[in-house]
Every structure is written in C-alpha cells, then in structure tokens.
N, CA, C and O atoms as a GROMACS GRO file, in nm:
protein
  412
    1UNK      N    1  11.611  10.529  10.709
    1UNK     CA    2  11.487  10.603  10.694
    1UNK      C    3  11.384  10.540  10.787
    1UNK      O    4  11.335  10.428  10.791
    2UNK      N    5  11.373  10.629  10.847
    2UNK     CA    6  11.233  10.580  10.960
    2UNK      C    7  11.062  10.631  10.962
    2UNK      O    8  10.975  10.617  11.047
    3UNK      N    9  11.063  10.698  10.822
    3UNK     CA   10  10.953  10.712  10.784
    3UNK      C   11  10.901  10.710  10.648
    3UNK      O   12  10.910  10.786  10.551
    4UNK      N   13  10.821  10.553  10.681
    4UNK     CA   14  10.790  10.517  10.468
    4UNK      C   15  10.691  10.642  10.436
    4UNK      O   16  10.648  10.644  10.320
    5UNK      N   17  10.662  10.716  10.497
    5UNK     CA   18  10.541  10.833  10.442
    5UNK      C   19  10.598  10.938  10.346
    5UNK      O   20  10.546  11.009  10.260
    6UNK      N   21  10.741  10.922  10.397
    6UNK     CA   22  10.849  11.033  10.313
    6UNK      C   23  10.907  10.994  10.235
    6UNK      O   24  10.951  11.070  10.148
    7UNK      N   25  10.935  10.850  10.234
    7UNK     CA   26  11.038  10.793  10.186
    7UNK      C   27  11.055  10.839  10.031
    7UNK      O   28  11.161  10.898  10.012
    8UNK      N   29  10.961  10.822   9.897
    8UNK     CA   30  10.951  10.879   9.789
    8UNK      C   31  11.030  11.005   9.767
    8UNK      O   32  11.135  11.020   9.705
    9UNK      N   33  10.948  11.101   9.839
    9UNK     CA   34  10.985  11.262   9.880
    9UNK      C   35  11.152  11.275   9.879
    9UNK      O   36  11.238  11.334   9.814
   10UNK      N   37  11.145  11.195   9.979
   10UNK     CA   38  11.336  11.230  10.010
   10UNK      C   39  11.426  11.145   9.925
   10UNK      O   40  11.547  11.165   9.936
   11UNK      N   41  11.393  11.070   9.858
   11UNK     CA   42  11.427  10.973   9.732
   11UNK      C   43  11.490  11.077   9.643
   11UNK      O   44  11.606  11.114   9.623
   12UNK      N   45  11.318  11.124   9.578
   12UNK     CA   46  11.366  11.267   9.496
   12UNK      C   47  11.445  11.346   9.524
   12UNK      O   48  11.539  11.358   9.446
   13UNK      N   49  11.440  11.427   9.634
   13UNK     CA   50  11.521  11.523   9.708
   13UNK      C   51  11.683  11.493   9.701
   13UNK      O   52  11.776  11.570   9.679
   14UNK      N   53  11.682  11.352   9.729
   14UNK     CA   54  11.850  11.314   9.729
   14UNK      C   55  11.878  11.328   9.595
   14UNK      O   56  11.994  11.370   9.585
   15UNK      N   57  11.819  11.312   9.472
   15UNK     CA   58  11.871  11.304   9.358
   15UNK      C   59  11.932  11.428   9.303
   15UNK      O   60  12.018  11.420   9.216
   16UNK      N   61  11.877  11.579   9.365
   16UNK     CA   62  11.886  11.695   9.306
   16UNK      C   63  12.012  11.762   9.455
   16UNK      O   64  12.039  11.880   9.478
   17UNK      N   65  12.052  11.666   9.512
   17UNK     CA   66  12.112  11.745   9.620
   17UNK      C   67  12.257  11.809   9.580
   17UNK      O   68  12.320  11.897   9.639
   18UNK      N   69  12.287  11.739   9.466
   18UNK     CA   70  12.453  11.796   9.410
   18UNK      C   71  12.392  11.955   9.350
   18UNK      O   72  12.449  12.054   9.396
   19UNK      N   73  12.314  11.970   9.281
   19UNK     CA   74  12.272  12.081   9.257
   19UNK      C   75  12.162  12.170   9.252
   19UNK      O   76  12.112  12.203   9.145
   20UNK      N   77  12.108  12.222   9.395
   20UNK     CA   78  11.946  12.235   9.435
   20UNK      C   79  11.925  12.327   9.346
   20UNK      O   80  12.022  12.399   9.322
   21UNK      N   81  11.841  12.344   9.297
   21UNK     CA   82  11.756  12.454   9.294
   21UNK      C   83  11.608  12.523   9.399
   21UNK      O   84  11.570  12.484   9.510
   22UNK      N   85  11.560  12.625   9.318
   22UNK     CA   86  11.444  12.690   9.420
   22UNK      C   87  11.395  12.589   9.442
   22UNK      O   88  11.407  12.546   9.557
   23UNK      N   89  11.318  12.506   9.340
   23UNK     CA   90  11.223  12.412   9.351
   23UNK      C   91  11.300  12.311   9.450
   23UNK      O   92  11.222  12.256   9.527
   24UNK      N   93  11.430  12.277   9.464
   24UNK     CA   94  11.453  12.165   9.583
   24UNK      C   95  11.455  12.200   9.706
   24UNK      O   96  11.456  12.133   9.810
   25UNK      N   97  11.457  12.331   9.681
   25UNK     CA   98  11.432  12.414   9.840
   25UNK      C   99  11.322  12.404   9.901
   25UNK      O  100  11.316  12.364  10.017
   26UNK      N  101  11.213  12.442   9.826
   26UNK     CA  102  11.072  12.478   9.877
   26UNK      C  103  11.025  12.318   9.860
   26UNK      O  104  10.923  12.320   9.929
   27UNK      N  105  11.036  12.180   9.810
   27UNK     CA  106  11.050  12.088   9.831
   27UNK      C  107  11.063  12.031   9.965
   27UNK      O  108  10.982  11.963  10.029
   28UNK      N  109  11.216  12.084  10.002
   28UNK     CA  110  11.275  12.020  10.116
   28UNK      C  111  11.194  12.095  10.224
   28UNK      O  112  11.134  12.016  10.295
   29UNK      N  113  11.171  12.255  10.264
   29UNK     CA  114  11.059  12.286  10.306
   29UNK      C  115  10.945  12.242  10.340
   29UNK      O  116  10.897  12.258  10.452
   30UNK      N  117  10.890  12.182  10.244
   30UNK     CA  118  10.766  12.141  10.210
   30UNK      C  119  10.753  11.960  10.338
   30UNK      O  120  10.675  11.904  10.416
   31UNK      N  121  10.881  11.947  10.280
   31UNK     CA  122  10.895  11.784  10.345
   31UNK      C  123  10.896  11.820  10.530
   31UNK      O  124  10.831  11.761  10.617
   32UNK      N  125  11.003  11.947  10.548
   32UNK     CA  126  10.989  11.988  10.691
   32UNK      C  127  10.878  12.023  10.784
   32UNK      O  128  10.864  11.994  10.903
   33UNK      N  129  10.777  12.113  10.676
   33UNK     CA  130  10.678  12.138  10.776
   33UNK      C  131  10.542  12.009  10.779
   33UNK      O  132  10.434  12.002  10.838
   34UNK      N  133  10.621  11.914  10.678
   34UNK     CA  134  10.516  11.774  10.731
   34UNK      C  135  10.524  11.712  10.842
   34UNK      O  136  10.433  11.671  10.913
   35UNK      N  137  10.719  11.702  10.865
   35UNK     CA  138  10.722  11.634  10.938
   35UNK      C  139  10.703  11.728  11.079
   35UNK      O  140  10.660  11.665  11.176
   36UNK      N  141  10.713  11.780  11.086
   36UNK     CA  142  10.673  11.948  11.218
   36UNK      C  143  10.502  11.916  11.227
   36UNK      O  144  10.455  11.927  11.340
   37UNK      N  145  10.405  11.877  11.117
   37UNK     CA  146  10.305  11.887  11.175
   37UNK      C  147  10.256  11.703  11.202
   37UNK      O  148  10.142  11.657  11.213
   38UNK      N  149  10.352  11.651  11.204
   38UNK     CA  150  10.356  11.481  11.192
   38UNK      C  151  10.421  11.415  11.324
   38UNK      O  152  10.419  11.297  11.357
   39UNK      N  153  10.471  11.511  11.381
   39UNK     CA  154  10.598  11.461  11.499
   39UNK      C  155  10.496  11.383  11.567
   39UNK      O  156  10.531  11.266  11.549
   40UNK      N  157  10.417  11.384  11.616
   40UNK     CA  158  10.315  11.284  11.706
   40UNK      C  159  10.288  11.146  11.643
   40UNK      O  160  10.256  11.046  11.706
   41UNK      N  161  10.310  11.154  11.487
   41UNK     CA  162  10.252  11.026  11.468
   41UNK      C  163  10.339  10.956  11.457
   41UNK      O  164  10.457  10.986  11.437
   42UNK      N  165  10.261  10.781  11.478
   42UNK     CA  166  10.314  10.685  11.522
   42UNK      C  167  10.296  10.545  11.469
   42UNK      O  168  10.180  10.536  11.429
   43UNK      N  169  10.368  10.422  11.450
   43UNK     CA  170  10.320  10.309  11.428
   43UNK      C  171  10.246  10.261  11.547
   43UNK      O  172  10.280  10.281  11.664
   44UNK      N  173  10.167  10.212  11.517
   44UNK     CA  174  10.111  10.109  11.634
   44UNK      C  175  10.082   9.959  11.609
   44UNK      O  176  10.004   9.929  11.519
   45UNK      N  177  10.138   9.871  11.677
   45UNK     CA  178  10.143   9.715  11.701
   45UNK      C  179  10.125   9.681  11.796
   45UNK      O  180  10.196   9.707  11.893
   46UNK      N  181   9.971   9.579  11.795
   46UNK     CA  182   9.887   9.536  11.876
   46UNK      C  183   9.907   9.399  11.876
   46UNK      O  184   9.907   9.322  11.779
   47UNK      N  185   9.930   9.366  12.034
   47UNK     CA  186   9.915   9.206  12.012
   47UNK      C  187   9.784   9.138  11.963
   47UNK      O  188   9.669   9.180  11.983
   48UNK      N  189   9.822   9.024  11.892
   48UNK     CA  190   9.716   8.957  11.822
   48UNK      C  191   9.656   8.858  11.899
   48UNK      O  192   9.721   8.772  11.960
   49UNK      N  193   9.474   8.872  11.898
   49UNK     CA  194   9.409   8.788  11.921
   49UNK      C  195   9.389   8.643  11.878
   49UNK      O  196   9.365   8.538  11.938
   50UNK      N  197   9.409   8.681  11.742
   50UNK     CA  198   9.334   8.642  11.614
   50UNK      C  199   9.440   8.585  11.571
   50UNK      O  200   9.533   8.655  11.529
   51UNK      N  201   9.450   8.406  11.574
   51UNK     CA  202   9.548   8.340  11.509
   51UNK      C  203   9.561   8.395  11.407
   51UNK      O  204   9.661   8.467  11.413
   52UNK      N  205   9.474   8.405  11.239
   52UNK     CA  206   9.489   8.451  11.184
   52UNK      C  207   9.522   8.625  11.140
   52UNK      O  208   9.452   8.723  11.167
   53UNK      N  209   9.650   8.620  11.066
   53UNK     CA  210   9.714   8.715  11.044
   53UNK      C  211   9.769   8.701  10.909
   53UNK      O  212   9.808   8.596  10.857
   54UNK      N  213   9.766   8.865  10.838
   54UNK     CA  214   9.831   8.848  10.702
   54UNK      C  215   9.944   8.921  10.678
   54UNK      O  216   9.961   9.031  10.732
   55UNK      N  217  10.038   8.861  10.587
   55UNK     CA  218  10.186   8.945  10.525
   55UNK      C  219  10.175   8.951  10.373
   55UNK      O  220  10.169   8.861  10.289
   56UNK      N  221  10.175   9.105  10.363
   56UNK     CA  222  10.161   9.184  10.287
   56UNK      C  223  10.270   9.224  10.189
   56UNK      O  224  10.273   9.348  10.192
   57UNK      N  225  10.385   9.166  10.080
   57UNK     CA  226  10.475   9.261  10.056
   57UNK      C  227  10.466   9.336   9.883
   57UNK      O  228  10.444   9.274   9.779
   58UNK      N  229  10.490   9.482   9.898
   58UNK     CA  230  10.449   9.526   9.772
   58UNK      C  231  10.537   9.578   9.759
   58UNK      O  232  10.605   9.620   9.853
   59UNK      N  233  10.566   9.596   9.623
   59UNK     CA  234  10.703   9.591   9.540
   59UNK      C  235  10.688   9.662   9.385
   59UNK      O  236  10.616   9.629   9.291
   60UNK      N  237  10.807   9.796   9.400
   60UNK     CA  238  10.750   9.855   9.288
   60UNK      C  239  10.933   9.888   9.192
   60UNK      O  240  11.036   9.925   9.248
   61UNK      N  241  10.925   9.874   9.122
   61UNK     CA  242  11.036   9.912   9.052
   61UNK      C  243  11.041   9.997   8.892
   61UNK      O  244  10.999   9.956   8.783
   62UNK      N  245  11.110  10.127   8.925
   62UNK     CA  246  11.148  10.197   8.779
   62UNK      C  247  11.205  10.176   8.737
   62UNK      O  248  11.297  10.229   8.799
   63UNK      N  249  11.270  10.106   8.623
   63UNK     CA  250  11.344  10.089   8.508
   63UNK      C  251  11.415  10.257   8.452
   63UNK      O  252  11.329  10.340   8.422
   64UNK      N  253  11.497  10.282   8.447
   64UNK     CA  254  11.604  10.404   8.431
   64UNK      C  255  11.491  10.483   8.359
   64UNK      O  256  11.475  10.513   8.241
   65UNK      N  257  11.408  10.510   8.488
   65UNK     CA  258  11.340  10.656   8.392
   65UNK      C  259  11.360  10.837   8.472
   65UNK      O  260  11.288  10.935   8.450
   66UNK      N  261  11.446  10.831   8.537
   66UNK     CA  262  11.534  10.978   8.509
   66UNK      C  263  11.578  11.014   8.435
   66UNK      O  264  11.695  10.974   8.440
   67UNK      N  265  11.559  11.094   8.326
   67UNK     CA  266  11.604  11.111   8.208
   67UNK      C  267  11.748  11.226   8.251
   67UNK      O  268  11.794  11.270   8.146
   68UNK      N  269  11.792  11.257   8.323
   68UNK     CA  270  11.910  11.289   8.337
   68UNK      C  271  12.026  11.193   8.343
   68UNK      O  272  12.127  11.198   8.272
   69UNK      N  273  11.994  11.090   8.452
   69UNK     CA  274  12.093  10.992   8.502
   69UNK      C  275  12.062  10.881   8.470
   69UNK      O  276  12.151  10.799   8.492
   70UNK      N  277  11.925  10.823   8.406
   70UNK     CA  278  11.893  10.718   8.362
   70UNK      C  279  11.914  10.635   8.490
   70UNK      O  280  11.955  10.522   8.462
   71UNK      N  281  11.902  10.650   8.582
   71UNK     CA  282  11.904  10.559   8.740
   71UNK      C  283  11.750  10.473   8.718
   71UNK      O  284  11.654  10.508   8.650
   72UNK      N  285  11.772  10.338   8.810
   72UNK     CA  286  11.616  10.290   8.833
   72UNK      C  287  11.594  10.311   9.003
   72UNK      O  288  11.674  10.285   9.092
   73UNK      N  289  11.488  10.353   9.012
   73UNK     CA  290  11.448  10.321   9.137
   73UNK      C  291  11.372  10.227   9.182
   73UNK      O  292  11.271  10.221   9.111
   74UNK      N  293  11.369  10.139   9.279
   74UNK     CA  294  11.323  10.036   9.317
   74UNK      C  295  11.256  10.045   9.443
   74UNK      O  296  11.286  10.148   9.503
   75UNK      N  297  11.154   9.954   9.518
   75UNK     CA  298  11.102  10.030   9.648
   75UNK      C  299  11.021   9.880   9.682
   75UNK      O  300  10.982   9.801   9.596
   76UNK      N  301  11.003   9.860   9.867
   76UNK     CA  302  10.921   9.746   9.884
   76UNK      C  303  10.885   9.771  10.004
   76UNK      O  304  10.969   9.805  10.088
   77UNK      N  305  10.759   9.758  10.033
   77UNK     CA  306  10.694   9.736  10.174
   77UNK      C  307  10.692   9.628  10.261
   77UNK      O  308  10.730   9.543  10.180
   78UNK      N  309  10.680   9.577  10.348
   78UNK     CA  310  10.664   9.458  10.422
   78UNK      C  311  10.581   9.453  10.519
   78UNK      O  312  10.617   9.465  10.636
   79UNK      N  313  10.455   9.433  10.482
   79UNK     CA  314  10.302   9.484  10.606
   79UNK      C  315  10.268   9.339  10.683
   79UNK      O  316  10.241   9.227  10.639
   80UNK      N  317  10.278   9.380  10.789
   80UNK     CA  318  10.226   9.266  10.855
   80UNK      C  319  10.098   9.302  10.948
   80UNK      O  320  10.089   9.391  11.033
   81UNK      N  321  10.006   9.210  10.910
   81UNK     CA  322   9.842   9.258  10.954
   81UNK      C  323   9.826   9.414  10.943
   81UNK      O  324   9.800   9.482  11.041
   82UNK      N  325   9.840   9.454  10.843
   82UNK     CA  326   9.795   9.593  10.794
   82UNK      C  327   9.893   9.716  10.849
   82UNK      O  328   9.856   9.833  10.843
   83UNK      N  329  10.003   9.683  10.893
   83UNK     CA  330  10.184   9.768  10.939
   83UNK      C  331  10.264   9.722  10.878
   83UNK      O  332  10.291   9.603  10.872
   84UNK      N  333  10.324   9.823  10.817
   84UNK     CA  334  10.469   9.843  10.796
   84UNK      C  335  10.569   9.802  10.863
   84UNK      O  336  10.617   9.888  10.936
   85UNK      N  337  10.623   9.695  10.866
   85UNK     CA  338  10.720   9.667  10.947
   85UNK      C  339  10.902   9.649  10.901
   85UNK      O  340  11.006   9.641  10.967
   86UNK      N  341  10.862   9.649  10.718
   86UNK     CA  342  10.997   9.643  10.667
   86UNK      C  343  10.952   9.736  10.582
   86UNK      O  344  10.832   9.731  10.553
   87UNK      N  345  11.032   9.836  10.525
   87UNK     CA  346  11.058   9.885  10.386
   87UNK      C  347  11.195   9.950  10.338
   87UNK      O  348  11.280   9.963  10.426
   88UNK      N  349  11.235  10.000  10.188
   88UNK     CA  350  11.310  10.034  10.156
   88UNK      C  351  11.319  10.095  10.023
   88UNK      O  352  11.215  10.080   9.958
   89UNK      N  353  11.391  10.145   9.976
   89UNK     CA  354  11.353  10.266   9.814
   89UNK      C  355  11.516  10.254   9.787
   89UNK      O  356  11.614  10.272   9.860
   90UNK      N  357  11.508  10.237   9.722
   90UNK     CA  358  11.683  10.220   9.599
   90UNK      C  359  11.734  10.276   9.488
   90UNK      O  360  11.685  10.223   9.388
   91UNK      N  361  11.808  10.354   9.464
   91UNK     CA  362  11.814  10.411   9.314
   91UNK      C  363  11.974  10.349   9.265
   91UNK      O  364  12.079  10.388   9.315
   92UNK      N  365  11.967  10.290   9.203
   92UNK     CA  366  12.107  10.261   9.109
   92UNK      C  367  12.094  10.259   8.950
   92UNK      O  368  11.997  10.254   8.874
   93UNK      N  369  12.227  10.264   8.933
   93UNK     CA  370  12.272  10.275   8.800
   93UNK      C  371  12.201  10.153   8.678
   93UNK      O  372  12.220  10.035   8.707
   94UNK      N  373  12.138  10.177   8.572
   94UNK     CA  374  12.059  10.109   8.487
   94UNK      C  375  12.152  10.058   8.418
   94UNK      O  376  12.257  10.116   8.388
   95UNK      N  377  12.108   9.896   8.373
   95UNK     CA  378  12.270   9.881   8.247
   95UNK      C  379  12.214   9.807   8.145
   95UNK      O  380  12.136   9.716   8.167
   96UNK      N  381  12.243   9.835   8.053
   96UNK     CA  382  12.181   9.726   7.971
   96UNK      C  383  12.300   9.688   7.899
   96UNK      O  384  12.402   9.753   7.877
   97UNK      N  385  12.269   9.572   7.867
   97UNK     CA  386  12.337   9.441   7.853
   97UNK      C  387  12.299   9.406   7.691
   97UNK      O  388  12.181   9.375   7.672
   98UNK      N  389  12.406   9.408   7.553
   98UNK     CA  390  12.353   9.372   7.406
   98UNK      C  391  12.456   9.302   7.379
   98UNK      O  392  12.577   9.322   7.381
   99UNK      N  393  12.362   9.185   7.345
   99UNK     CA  394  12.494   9.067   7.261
   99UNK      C  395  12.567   9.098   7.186
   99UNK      O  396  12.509   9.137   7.084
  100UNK      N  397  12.679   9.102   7.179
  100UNK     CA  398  12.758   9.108   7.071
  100UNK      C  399  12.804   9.019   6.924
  100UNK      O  400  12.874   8.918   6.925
  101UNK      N  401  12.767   9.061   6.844
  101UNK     CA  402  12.763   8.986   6.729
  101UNK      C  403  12.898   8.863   6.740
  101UNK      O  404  12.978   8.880   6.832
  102UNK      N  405  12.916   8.763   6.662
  102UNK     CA  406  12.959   8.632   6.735
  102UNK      C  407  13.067   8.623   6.510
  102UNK      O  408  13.018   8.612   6.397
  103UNK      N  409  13.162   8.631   6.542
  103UNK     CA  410  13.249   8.628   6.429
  103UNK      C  411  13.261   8.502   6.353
  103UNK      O  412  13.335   8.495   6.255
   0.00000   0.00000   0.00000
C-alpha cells in the first residue's frame, strides 16, 4: 500500500471482497474517484536544516470488533519531522486464551 490516506478505506473494502454488495461497490467507487482526483498528490521530503528533528510513531489497535469475523485490526504510522515515512494496517484472527481448570 502506497497510500496511508486510503489505507483504512481499503482495509474495509478487503474485508467484504468474498461477498460485495451495492454498498462495496459504490465504496470502491467512491475510493476511485479519490484517487482520480488525488493522482498529483505527493509526499514531500526536505532536507533538514535544523539539527533538530522529531519521530513520531502512532499506533492504533482493534481488539476483534467485526462482529462477523471477530478479526482485530491493528495500524501504525512512522512520521518523521511531520511525514509519513513507515506505515501499515493488519487484520488477523482474535484468540482468546482461558485457563483451564487444574484437576
């Protein structure tokens, strides 16, 4: 994925792809004519003047709240002086784990 602006968007989108409906259509639509009116934009990284510089990383995680598949999704940025330079979005399988009573 080469664009964190979508990344969410197409997260969702992948989840419903075994069986679209209207709504994943006009969705996926929806995601196309962003990127059609987006094609120009760009990261930009400027060399630094300014010894000082900051790294940024934010980090968000769902705990199995798809109530179909009970999946978590997970997601993290990596900004350096105010850019994106790492990110990523994850959905796997939730498990939970209960002791078993001990005989």
């Amino acid at each position: 994925m080469t664009r964190p602006d979508i990344l969410f968007s197409v997260n969702c989108l992948i989840q419903l792809q075994e069986k679209p409906t209207v709504a994943t259509w006009i969705g996926l639509k929806r995601i196309l004519r962003y990127l059609k009116g987006t094609k120009n934009f760009k990261l930009v990284y400027k060399k630094l003047h300014n010894p000082n510089f900051n790294i940024d990383l934010y980090v968000d995680v769902d705990w199995a709240s798809d109530t179909i598949d009970r999946k978590s999704v997970s997601g993290y940025v990596l900004m350096f002086c105010n850019c994106p330079i790492l990110w990523c979005c994850k959905s796997k399988t939730a498990y939970l784990f209960l002791p078993q009573k001990l005989k």
